[in-house]
C-alpha positions in Angstrom: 0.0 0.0 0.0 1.1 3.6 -1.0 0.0 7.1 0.7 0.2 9.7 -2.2 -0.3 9.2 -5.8 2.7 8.9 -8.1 2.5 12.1 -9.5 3.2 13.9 -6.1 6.0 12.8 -5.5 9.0 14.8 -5.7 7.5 18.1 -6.1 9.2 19.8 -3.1 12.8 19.3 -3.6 11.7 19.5 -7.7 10.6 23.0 -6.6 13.2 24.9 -4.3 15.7 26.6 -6.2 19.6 24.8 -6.0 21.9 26.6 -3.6 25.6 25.8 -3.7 27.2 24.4 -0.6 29.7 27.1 1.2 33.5 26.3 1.7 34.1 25.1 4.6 37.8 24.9 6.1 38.2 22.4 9.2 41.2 22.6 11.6 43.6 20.3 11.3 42.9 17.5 14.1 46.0 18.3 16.1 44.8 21.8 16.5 41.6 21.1 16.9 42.3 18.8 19.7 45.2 21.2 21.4 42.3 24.0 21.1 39.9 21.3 22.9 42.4 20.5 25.5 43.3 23.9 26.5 39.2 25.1 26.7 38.5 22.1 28.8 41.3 22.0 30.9 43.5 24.7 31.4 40.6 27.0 31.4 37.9 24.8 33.0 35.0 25.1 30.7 32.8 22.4 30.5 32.4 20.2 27.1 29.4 20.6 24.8 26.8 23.4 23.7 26.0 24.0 27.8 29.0 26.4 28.3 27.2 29.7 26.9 23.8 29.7 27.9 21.9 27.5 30.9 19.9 24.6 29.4 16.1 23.8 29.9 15.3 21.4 32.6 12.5 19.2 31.6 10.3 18.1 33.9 
């Protein structure tokens, strides 16, 4: 069994317009993991998106 017809499908991706990908330049892993080790560290800052802003408790 199928939900849709045929002819639907596709016609969202089909219909947005192509946008090219940016460049994206990663650090090299050695930095990236001497940068890591001197945030968490040396400078005490915890791991993970929680360092800026307080995170929602669910209850």
């Amino acid at each position: 069994m199928t939900h849709g017809s045929v002819q639907k499908a596709g016609k969202v991706r089909n219909s947005t317009p192509k946008v090219e990908q940016k460049h994206h330049v990663s650090r090299h892993p050695r930095t990236r993991n001497k940068h890591n080790y001197l945030k968490r560290n040396i400078k005490g800052m915890p791991a993970g998106q929680q360092s800026g802003a307080k995170r929602r408790r669910r209850r």
